[in-house]
VOPA-280866 format. One line per 10 residues: number of its first residue (from 1); for each residue x, y, z of C-alpha. Coordinates in Angstrom, 1 decimal, padded with zeros to 4 digits. Layout:
REM VOPA-280866
NUM) X Y Z | ... $
***
This chain:
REM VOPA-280866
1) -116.2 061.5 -088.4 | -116.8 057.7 -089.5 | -116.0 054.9 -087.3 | -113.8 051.9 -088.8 | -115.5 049.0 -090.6 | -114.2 046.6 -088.1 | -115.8 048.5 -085.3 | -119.7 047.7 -086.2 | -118.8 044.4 -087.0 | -117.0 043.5 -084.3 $
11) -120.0 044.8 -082.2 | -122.7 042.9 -084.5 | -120.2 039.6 -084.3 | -119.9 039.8 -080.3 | -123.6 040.1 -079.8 | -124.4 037.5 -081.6 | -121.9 035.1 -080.2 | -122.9 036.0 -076.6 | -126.7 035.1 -077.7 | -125.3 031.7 -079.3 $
21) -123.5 031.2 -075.7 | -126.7 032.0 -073.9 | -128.6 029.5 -076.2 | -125.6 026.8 -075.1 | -126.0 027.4 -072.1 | -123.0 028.8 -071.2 | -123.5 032.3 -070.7 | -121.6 032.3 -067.6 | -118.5 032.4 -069.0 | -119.6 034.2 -072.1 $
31) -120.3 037.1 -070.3 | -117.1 038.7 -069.1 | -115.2 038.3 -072.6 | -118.3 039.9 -074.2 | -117.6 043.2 -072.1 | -114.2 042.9 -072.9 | -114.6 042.6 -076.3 | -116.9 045.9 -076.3 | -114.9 047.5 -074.2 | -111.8 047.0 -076.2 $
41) -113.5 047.8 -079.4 | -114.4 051.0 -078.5 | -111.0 051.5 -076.7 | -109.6 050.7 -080.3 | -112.1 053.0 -081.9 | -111.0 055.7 -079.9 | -107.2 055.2 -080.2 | -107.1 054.8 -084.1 | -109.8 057.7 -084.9 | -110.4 059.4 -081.8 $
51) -114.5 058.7 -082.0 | -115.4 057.9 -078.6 | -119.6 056.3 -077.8 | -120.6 059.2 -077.2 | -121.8 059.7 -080.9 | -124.3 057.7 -080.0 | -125.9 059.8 -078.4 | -124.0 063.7 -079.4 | -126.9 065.4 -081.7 | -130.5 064.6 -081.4 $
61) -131.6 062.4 -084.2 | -128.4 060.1 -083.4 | -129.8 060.0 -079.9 | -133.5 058.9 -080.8 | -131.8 056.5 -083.4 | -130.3 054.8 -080.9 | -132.8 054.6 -078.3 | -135.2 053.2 -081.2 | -132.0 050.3 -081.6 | -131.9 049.9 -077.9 $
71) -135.6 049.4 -077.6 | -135.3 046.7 -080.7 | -132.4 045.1 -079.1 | -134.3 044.5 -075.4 | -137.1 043.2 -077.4 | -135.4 041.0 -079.2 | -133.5 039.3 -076.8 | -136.3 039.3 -074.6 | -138.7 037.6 -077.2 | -136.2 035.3 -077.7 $
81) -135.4 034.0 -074.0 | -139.5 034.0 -073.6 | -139.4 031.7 -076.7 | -136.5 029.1 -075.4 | -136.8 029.4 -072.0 | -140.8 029.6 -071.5 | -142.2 027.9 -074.9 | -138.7 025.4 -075.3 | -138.2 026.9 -078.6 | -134.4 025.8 -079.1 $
91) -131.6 028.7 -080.3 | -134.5 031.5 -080.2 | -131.8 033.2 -078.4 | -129.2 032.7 -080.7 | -131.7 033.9 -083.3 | -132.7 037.0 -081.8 | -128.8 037.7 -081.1 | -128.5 037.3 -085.1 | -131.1 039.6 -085.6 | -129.3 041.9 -082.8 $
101) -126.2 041.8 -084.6 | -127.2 043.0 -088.1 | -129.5 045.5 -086.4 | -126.0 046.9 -084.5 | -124.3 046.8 -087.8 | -126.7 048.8 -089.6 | -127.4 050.9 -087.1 | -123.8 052.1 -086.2 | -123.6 053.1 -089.8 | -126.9 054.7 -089.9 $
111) -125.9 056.7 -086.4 | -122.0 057.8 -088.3 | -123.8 059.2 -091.5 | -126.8 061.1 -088.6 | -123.7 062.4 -086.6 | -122.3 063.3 -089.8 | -125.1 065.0 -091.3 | -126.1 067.0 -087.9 | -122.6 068.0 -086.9 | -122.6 069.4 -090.9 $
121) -125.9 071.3 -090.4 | -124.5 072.8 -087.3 | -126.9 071.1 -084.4 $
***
């Protein structure tokens, strides 16, 4: 049970871009297609393998990595909006969302192989 290639980067590659669209500015349109690009991803997912995002969560360590990546994500993004919006730093956002995004891609892989190796091991 391993998700497709294009399905962690198309995650990492949407969160980025909607923190590049919040650093422009214009995260009022940027919002809707960024749902609808996760959504459809994982709509994808499902049709072509059948893995659904519920791994994320399915066997215990899966679930505390992803928690750990959740956490990481809100603190990013929330660094990074502190850091433009309170302190003016310019494209904090974006940078955080660049962080967010390799952090998703790693991550996905690292939760596939922990799914993997628990579903193996019988938990």
């Amino acid at each position: 049970m391993s998700s497709h290639w294009w399905f962690h980067s198309g995650l990492g590659l949407a969160f980025v871009l909607v923190c590049a669209a919040i650093s422009l500015r214009w995260a009022d349109w940027a919002m809707g297609p960024f749902v609808l690009v996760v959504l459809g991803l994982g709509w994808a997912l499902r049709r072509t393998s059948g893995i659904t995002f519920d791994r994320y969560t399915s066997t215990p360590d899966a679930a505390r990595y992803f928690g750990a990546y959740l956490l990481a994500c809100l603190m990013l993004v929330a660094s990074g909006m502190t850091l433009e919006w309170g302190f003016g730093v310019r494209w904090a956002v974006a940078c955080a969302g660049l962080v967010a995004g390799v952090l998703t891609v790693v991550m996905g892989y690292r939760v596939d192989a922990t799914v993997r190796r628990e579903l193996r091991a019988g938990r």
